[in-house]
N, C-alpha and C positions, 0 to 999 in steps of 0.2 A: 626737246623735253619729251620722255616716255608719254605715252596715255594709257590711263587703264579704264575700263570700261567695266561698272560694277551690276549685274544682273540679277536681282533678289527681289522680293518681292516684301519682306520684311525693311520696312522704312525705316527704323530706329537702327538698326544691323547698316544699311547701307549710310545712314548719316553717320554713323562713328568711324567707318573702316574711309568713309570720303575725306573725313578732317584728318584723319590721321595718315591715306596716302595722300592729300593735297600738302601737309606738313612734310613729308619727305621728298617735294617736290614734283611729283607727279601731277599730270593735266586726267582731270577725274569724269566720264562722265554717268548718268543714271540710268538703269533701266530698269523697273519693275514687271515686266513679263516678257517672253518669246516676240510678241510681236513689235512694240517697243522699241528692244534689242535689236531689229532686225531691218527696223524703219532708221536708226538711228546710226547701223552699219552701213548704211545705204549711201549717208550721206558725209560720215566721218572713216576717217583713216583710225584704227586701232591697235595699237600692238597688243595688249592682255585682257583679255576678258577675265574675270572673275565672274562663274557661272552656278548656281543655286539649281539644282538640278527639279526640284520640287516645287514647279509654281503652279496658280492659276493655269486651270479652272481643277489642275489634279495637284494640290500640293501633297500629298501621300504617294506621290507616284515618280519616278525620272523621264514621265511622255513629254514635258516642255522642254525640260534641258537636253534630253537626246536630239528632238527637234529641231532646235538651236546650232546643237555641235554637228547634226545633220546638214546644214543649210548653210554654214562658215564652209564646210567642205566642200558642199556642191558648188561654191561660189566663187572654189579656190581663195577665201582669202589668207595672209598673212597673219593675223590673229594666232596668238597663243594663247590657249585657254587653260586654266587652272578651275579646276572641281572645287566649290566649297559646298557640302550641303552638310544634312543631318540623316539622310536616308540612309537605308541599311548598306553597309561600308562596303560588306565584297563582292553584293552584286554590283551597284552604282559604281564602283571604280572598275568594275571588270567591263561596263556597258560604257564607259567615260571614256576609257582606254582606246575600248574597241573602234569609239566613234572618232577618235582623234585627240580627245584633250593631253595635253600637256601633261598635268598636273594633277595630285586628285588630295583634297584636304580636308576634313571630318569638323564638324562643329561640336562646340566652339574653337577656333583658333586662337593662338598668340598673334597680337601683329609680327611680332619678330619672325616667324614661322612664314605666317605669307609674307613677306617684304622677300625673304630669301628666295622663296620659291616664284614672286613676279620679277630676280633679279637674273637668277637663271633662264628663265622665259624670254627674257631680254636679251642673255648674252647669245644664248640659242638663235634668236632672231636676227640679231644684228651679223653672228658668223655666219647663220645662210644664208644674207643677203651680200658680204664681205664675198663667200665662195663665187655666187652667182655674177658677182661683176668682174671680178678678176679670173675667174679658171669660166667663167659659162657652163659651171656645173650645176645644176638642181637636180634634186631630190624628187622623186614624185612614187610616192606610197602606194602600192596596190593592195585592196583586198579581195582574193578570188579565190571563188569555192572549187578545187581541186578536179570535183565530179565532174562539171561543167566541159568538160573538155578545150581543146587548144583555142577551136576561135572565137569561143565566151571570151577566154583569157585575153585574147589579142583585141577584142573587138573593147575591152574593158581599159583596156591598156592603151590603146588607140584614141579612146575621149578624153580620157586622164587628160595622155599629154596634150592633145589638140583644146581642151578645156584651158589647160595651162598657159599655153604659148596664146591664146584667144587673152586670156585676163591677161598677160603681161604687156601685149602688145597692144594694149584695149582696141581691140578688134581690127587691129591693121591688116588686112589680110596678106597685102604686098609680104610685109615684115614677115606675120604668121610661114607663109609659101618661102620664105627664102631662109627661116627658120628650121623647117621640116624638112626642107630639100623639095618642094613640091611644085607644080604649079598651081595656079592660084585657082583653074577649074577644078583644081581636084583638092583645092581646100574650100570649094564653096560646095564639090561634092559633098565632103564631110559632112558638115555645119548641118548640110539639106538629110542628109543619111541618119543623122544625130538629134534632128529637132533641136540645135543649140538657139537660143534668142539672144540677140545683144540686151543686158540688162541697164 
């Protein structure tokens, strides 16, 4: 069974869109701010967030929800995140985008509207998890500032994947080392080069 993870800060908003994806069968859980959300990623597996760009202590602002979509990423996890807010459309989805979301959706919504777009989030998920087991192929997104020169790029490009193969393999290094091609002093180089912490 999907989970969807809903992060809003407006109570009555999160108790109707609950009843109504726990009624399409979805496992639902609650978050009303950044940290919340973050505490409660920690502990559960989530495939969709639904994310309120605008909360606590700045609801006028997208500083919680970039945060958020900031900290999924540093953390590599699997989460597909869909934008619902009411903040102004073309920045928030230009900043939503930038940061990773999925999805970006304007209030008020149709349920119909999100249902479709947490079902694409879904199939998204499930075919890059399908690719990763049968081909060993993954994805892994870079964004690098051009100016920076080559071994910004490399040295960006380098934690990515070492971040990645670190969460898949929750920290095997054996694994990690015979994933990369490396030996394993030169993945505990990394780690040590990196400042990475097992979380």
């Amino acid at each position: 069974m999907a989970s969807v993870l809903l992060v809003d800060d407006d109570q009555s908003l999160r108790a109707m869109l609950s009843f109504s994806l726990k009624g399409s069968g979805y496992t639902v859980y609650e978050a009303n701010s950044t940290v919340d959300a973050i505490a409660l990623l920690k502990e559960q597996v989530v495939d969709v967030m639904i994310l309120d760009m605008g909360m606590p202590p700045n609801e006028h602002a997208a500083t919680e929800g970039l945060r958020l979509l900031e900290w999924v990423s540093d953390q590599m996890l699997n989460t597909k995140i869909i934008v619902l807010t009411g903040q102004s459309a073309d920045e928030t989805s230009y900043l939503s985008i930038k940061y990773g979301a999925f999805d970006f959706l304007t209030k008020p919504v149709e349920y119909d509207v999100l249902k479709r777009s947490i079902d694409r989030a879904l199939l998204f998920l499930k075919q890059s998890q399908k690719l990763k087991e049968q081909e060993g192929v993954q994805k892994v997104e870079l964004d690098l500032e051009m100016g920076n020169g080559v071994k910004a790029a490399r040295n960006a490009a380098e934690l990515k994947i070492l971040k990645q193969v670190l969460s898949d393999t929750e920290f095997n290094i054996h694994e990690v080392a015979r994933r990369l091609g490396l030996k394993r002093e030169n993945v505990y180089y990394l780690i040590n080069k990196y400042g990475i912490e097992r979380s």
